[in-house]
N, C-alpha and C positions, 0 to 999 in steps of 0.2 A: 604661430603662423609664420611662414617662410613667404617672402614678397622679393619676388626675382625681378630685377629687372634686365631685357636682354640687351645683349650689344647691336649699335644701329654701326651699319654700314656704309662707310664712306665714300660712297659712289659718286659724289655729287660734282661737277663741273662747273667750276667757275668761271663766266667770261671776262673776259682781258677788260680792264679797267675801271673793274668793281673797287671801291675801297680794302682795305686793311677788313672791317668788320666784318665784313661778308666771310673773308678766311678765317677770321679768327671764331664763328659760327659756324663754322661745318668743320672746324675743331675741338670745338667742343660738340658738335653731333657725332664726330667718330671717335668718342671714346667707348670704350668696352665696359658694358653695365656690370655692377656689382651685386652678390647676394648679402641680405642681411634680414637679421630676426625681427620681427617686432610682435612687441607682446600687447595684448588689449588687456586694457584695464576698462571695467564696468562701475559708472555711477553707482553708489549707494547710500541711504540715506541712515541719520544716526540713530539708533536704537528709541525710543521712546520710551518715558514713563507711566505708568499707570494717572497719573496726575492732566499730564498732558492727551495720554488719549480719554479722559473723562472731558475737558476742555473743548478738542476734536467734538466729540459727538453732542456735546451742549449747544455747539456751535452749528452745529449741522440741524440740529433739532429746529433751535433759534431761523437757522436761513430755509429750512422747509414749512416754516410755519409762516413767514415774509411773505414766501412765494406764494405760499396756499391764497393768502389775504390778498396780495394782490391781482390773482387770479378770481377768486371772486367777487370782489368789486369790480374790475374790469368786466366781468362776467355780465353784472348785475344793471353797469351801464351803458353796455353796447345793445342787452333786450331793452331797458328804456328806452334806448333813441332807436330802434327796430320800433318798437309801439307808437315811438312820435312821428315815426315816418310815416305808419301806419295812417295813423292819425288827422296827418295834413292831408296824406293821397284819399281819403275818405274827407277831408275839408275842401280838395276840391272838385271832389266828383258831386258831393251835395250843394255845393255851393251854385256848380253850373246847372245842376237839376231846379237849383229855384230863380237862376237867374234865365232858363233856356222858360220858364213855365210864367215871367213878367216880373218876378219880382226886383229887387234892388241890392247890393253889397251893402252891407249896413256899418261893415269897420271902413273908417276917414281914410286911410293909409292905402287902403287899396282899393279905393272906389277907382281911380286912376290907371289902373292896372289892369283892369277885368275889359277894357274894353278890346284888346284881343287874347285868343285862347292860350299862348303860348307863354305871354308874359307873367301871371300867375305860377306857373309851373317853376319860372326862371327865379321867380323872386324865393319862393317858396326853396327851391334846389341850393340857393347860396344861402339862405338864412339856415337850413339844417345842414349845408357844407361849414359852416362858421360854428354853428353849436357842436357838432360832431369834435372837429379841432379842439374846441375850448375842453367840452369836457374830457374826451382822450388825455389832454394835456396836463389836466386838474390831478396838482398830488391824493396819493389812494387815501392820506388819511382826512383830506377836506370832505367837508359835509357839503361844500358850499354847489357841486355838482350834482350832486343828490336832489337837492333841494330844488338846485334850477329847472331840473328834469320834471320833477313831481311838479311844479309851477306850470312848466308849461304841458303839462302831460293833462291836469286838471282843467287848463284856459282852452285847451285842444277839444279835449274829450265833453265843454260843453258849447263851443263851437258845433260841433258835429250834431251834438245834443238838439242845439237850438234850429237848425238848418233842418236834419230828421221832424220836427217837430211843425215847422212850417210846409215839408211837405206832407205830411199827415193829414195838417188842416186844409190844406187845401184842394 
């Protein structure tokens, strides 16, 4: 590949009391460009052994089977806490059904809370914005996320249980 470069033209005007540098800069812009070759050379990489590409694809196998697992247990934790969310937002729509119809909050924690409509919702929004974190966070091969989900996915789900069941009887 030939890379020309052309001759610039010294047309330029210097006024009276420029330094030295100034001329010596548009002496070197008028000089007359030169042609010259250059050749490309292309990366390439060194031949491989049968040995090393068995390695390669062990390896490959090994980081597609990572990916798999972490993708489904991520999978498997983000529908838990979809069902926990589920969960609450049915914890407090039965809750204000038995609290709109005389009855009373029976958990200590948030007898305090229920007495406007909004603040349930707040409390309830940061305590599944802190479990959501935690678990995301929780390495893929802990159980310890698992476990906390089904915990609270059980204490939820007889929440709801309990709340359905007083307004049944009543």
């Amino acid at each position: 590949m030939l890379v020309v470069r052309t001759p610039v033209v010294a047309a330029l005007a210097v006024p009276a009391g420029v330094g030295d540098w100034v001329i010596g800069l548009c002496r070197v812009l008028a000089r007359v460009g030169t042609v010259r070759a250059v050749t490309m050379r292309y990366a390439s990489l060194p031949e491989t052994t049968s040995v090393e590409q068995a390695e390669v694809h062990r390896s490959t196998r090994h980081l597609r089977a990572v990916s798999a697992r972490i993708e489904r247990v991520m999978g498997e934790r983000s529908f838990r806490l979809w069902a926990l969310l589920t969960l609450n937002v049915l914890d407090l729509l039965t809750t204000a059904a038995v609290l709109a119809l005389g009855g009373t909050e029976s958990n200590p924690a948030m007898q305090g809370v229920v007495e406007h409509w909004w603040k349930p919702i707040v409390v309830k929004g940061v305590v599944l914005g802190l479990m959501w974190l935690v678990v995301l966070r929780t390495p893929v091969t802990s159980r310890l996320a698992d476990l906390g989900l089904l915990l609270a996915w059980v204490f939820y789900a007889g929440v709801v249980l309990w709340n359905t069941l007083l307004l049944v009887n009543y």
